[in-house]
C-alpha positions in Angstrom: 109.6 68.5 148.2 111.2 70.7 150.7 110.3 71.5 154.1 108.6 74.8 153.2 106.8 73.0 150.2 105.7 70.3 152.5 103.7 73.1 155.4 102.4 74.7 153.0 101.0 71.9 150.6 99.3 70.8 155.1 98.4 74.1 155.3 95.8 74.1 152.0 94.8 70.7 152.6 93.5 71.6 155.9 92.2 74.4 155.0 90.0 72.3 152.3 89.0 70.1 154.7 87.4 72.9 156.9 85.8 73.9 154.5 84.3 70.8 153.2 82.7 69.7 156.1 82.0 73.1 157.8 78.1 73.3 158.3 77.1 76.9 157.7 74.0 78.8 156.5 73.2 81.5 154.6 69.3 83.0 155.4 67.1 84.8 152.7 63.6 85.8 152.8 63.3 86.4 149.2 64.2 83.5 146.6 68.4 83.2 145.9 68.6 83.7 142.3 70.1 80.3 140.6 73.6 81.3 140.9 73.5 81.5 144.4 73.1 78.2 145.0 76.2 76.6 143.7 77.9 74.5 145.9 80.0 76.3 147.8 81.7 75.7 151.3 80.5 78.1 153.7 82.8 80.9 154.2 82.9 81.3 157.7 85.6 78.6 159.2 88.0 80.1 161.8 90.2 76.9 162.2 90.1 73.1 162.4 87.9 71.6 164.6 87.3 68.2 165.5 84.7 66.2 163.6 83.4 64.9 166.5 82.9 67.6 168.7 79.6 69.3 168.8 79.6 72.7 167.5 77.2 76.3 167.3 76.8 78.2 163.7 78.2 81.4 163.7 74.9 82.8 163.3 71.3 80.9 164.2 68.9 80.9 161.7 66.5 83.4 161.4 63.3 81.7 162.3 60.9 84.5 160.5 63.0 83.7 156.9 61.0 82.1 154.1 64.0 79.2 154.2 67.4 79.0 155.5 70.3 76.9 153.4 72.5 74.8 155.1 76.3 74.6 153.3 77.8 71.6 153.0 80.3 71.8 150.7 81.1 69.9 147.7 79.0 67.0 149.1 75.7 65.1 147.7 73.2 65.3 150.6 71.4 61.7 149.6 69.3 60.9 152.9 67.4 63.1 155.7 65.6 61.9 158.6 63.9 63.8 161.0 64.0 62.3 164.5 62.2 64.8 166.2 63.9 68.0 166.9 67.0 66.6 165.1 67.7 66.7 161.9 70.3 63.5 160.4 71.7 64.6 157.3 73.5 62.2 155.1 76.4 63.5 153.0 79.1 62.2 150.9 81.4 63.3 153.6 79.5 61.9 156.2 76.6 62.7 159.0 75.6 65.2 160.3 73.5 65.9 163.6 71.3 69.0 163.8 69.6 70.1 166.6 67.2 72.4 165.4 66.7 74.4 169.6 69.8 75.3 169.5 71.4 75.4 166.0 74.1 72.6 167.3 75.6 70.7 164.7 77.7 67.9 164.9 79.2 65.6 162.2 80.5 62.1 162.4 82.7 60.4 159.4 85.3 57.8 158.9 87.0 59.8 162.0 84.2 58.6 164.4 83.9 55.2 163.8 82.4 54.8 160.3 83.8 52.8 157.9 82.6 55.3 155.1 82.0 58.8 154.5 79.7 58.6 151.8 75.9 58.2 153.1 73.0 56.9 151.3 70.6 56.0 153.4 69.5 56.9 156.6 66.7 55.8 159.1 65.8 54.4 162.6 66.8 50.5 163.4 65.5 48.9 166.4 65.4 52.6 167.9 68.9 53.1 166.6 70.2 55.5 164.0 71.0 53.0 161.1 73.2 54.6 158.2 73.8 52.5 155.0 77.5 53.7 153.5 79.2 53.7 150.6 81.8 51.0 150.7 81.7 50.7 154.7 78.7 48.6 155.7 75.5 49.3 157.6 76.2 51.6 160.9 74.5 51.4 163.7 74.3 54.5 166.2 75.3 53.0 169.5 72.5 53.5 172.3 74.8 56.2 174.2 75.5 58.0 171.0 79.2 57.1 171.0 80.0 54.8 168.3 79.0 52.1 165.9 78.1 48.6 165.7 79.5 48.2 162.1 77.6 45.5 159.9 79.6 44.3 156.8 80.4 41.3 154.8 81.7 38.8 157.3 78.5 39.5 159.4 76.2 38.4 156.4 76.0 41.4 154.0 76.0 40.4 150.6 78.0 43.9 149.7 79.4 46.6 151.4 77.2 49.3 149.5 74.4 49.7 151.2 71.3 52.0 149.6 68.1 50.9 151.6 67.3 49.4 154.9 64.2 48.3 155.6 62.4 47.0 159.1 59.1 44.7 158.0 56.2 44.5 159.8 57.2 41.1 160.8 60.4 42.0 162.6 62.5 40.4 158.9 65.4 43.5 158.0 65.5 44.2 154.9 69.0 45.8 153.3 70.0 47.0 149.8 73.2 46.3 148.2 75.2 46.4 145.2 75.2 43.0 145.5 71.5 41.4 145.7 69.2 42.4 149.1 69.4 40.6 152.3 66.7 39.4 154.5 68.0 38.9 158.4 65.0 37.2 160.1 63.0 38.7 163.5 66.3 41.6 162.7 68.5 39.5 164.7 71.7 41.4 162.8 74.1 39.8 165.9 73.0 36.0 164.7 74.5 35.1 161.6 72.2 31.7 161.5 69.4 34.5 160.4 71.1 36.9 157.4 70.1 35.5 154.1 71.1 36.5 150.4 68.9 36.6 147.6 70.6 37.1 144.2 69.8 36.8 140.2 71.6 33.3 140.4 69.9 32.0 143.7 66.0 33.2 142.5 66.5 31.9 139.4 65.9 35.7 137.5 62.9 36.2 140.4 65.5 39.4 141.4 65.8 40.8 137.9 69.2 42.7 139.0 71.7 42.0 141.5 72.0 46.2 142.1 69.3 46.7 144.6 68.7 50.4 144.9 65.0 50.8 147.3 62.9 49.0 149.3 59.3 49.2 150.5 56.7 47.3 152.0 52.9 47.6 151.6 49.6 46.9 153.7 50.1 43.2 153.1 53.9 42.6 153.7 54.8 42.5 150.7 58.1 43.6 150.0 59.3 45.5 146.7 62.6 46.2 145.6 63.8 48.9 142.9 66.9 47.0 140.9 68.8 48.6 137.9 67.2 46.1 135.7 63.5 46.4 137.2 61.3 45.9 139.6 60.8 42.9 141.8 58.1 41.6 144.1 58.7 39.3 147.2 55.7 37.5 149.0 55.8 34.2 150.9 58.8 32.8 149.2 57.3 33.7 145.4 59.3 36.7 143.3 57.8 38.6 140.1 59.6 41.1 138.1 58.7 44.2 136.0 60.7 45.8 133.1 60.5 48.3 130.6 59.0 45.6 128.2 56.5 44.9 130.9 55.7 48.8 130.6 57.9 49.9 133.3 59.1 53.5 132.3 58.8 55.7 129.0 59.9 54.7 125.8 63.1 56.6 124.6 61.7 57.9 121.3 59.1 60.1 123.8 61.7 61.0 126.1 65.4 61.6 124.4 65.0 65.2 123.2 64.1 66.5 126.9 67.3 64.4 128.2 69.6 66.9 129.3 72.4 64.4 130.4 74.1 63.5 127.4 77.2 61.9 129.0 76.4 57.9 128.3 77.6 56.5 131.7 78.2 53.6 129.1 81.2 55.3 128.6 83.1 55.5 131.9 82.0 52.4 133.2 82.0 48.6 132.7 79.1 48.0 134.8 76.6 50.1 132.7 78.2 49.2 129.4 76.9 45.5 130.2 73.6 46.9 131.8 73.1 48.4 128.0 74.1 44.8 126.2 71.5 43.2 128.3 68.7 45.6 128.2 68.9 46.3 124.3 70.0 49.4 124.8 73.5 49.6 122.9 72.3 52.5 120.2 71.0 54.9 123.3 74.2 57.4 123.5 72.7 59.7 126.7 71.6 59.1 130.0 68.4 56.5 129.5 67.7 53.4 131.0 64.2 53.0 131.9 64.8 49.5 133.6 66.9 51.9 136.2 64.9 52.3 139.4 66.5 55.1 141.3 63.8 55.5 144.1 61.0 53.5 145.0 57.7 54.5 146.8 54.6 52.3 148.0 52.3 55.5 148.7 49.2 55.0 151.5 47.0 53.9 148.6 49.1 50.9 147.8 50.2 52.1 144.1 53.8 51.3 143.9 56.0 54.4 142.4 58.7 54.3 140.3 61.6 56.9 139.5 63.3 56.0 137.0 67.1 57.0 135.0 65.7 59.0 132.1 62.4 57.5 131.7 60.5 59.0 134.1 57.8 58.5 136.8 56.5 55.1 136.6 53.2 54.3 138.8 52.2 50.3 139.2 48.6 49.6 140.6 49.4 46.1 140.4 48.6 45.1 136.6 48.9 48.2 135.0 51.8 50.8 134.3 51.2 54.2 133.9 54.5 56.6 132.9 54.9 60.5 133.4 57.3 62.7 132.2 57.9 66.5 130.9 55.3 66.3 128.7 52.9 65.5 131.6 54.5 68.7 133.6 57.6 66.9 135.5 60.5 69.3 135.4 62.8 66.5 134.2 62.7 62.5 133.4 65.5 61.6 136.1 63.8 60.4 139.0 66.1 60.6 142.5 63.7 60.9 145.0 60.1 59.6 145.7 58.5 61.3 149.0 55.2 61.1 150.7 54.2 63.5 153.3 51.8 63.4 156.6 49.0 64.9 154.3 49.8 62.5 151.6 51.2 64.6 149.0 53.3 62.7 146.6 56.6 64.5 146.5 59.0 63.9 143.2 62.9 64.9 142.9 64.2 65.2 139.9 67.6 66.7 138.3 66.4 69.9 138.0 63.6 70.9 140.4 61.0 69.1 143.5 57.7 68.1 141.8 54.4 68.1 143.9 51.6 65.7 142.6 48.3 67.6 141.5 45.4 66.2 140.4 46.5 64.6 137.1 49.6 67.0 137.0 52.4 68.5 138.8 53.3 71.8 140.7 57.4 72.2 140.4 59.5 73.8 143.1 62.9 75.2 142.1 65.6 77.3 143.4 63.7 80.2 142.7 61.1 78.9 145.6 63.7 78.4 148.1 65.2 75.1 146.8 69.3 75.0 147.9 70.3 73.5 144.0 67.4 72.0 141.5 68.8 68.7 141.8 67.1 66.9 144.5 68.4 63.9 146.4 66.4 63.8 149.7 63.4 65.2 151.5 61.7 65.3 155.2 59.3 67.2 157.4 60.1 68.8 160.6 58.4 69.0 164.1 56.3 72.1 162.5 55.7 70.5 159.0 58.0 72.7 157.4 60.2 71.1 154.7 64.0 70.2 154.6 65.3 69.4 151.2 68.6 68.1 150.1 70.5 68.7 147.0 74.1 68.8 145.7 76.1 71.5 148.1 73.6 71.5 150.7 70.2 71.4 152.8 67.3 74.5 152.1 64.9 74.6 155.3 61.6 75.5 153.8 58.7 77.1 156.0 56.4 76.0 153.6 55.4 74.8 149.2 52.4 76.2 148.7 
C-alpha cells in the first residue's frame, strides 16, 4: 500500500468511527414512518472528538415533541438506567452519559478504561455505576467519575461475560456469566475469601445451564436465575429448575409458523448446536428454543416472568406455568426484554414491537408510536415518567404510551 493509499484508507476509518459513536438526534412530533428508523449514524459529525470528553448536540431536543431519537449508530442499545436526571445508555460500542438539563452527552469505551465496548447490563452497585461487558469483566464507575475498578476472572468471576448483576437484600452480589453465576458475600468484590461459583457440575444439575442470562430476587430473598437451558431457583443453599418439559415456554407446533427468524443459530455456532442435542431439539431448523430465558422479571406480585427465544412469554406463580404468544396478542414470540414500571405496568420487548400488559391481553407499541426500531432491547422511565426505549441504532424518548 502506498503512502497515499495508506491516508486515505485513516481518513475513512476515522471518519466511520465518528460516526459510529456520534450521539445525535433526530425530533418528530408525528410518528417516523418504519424506514426512518434504520440504523443509521447521525449525520451531523464535524471531526473527531475525544471519547472522553463531554460534549453538546448540535441541536437540543425539542421538549414539546411527542418523542425524540437518539442515534447511535450501528450499535445494540441492551441496558438503560435512569439515575436521576441522567440517562446511562449501554451500547455495543460502549456507554454513554446523558444529561437530560443540558443535552450533554458523554461516552466512555475501551478508550476510557473499559476492558469492553460491548454493554449488557447496567445498574447502580454500592452507589456506583456497575456495567457488565462483553468480554471485559464487571466495571465499576469510580466515585469521582474518572475511571474503573475492573472486576474479572482473577478477582473471582467465573467468566468475563457478564449479563446481570444483582445486589440482594442481604448485602450477597449476585453476577451473570457465560460461565455459571457468582455469589460474593456482604458484596465484598475487593475480598476474594467471599466470591463464590456455582456451576451445572458443582450443584449437581440444581443450575440447569452454565449460561446465566438474568437475575431477580423476590419478597423473600429468593433468588432466580434465567439460564439457556431453564430456570433456576436458589433459597438457603437448596436449587430447583424449570424447563420446557416442566411447562416452561410454548410448544413449537403452536409457535413455528409466526417465527420470523429462520436462520437456525444451530448453524453458525457450536455452542447452540449442542444446546439443540441436549434439549431434543435437533429437527427444529429456525430460531426456537423455549428452554432459552432471554430476560427475567419477578413483578411486585411475586409471579416470576419469563421471555423466552421463540417460545414466548412464560409466567410462573410458583407451581403453575402459563405461556403467551401471538395468538394471545404479543407482537412476536422472542422475548428480549421484561420491564415493570412505577405504576406496575408489565412492559414486554419483543423483536418486532414494545408490548404493554392489559387485562388478559396486550396493547403493542411500534415505530409507528414513536418506537426508534421494533426490536426492543431495553427500557426505563425518566424524572417525568416519560419513557426511554432502546433498540438496534438507537434510543426513542417517549413523552408518553397511552
Amino acid at each position: 500500500m502506498n503512502k497515499f493509499s495508506l491516508i486515505a484508507a485513516l481518513v475513512i476509518l476515522a471518519v466511520a468511527v465518528v460516526a459510529a459513536y456520534q450521539l445525535g438526534t433526530q425530533q418528530a412530533t408525528e410518528p417516523a414512518p418504519a424506514e426512518e428508523t434504520s440504523a443509521a449514524p447521525a449525520a451531523t459529525a464535524a471531526g473527531p472528538r475525544e471519547p472522553s470528553a463531554t460534549t453538546r448536540s448540535p441541536a437540543a431536543p425539542d421538549p414539546n415533541a411527542a418523542f425524540t431519537h437518539f442515534r447511535v449508530g450501528k450499535r445494540n442499545v441492551k441496558a438503560i438506567l435512569s439515575d436521576g436526571p441522567i440517562m446511562w445508555v449501554g451500547t455495543s460500542g460502549g456507554v454513554i452519559r446523558y444529561d437530560t438539563r443540558n443535552d450533554e452527552h458523554r461516552l466512555f469505551d475501551n478508550r476510557s478504561g473499559l476492558l469492553a465496548n460491548g454493554v449488557f447490563h447496567l445498574s447502580k452497585l454500592h452507589g456506583r455505576l456497575a456495567v457488565g461487558t462483553y468480554g471485559g469483566g464487571l466495571a465499576l464507575m469510580k466515585e469521582n467519575g474518572e475511571g474503573w475498578d475492573i472486576y474479572n476472572i482473577p478477582e473471582g468471576l467465573a467468566d468475563a461475560f457478564v449479563y446481570d448483576v444483582l445486589e440482594a437484600k442481604n448485602g450477597d452480589v449476585w453476577i451473570a456469566t457465560w460461565s455459571g453465576a457468582n455469589r460474593v458475600r456482604g458484596g465484598e468484590l475487593d475480598d476474594p475469601s467471599k466470591w463464590d461459583t456455582f456451576t451445572v457440575k458443582n450443584t449437581d444439575g440444581g443450575l440447569p445451564n452454565d449460561w446465566v442470562y438474568g437475575l431477580a430476587e423476590d419478597e423473600d430473598g429468593v433468588v432466580w436465575m434465567a439460564t439457556e437451558g431453564g430456570l433456576a431457583r436458589y433459597s438457603g443453599g437448596n436449587w430447583e429448575n424449570w424447563n420446557h418439559e416442566s411447562g416452561l415456554g410454548a410448544a413449537y407446533q403452536k409457535v413455528r409458523d409466526q417465527i420470523s427468524f429462520t436462520r437456525d443459530p444451530a448453524q453458525f455456532s457450536k455452542h447452540h448446536a449442542r444446546q439443540k442435542t441436549e434439549m431434543g431439539l435437533e429437527k427444529v431448523d429456525v430460531a426456537y428454543n423455549p428452554n432459552y430465558i432471554v430476560s427475567l422479571l419477578v413483578d411486585q406480585d411475586g409471579t416470576v416472568w419469563c421471555g423466552t427465544w421463540g417460545g414466548g412469554l412464560a409466567r410462573f406463580d410458583g407451581s403453575q406455568w402459563t405461556n403467551f404468544t401471538m395468538a394471545d396478542g404479543l407482537p412476536a414470540n422472542h422475548i428480549f426484554m421484561l420491564y415493570q414500571d412505577a405504576r406496575g405496568r408489565l412492559w414486554i420487548g419483543t423483536s418486532k414491537g414494545l408490548a404493554r400488559r392489559e387485562g388478559d391481553g396486550f396493547k403493542v407499541f411500534t415505530t409507528h408510536d414513536g418506537l426508534f426500531s421494533d426490536n426492543v432491547f431495553s427500557m426505563a422511565t425518566g424524572l417525568d415518567q416519560s419513557f426511554w426505549v432502546g433498540s438496534f441504532g438507537g434510543v426513542a424518548h417517549i413523552k408518553s404510551l397511552p
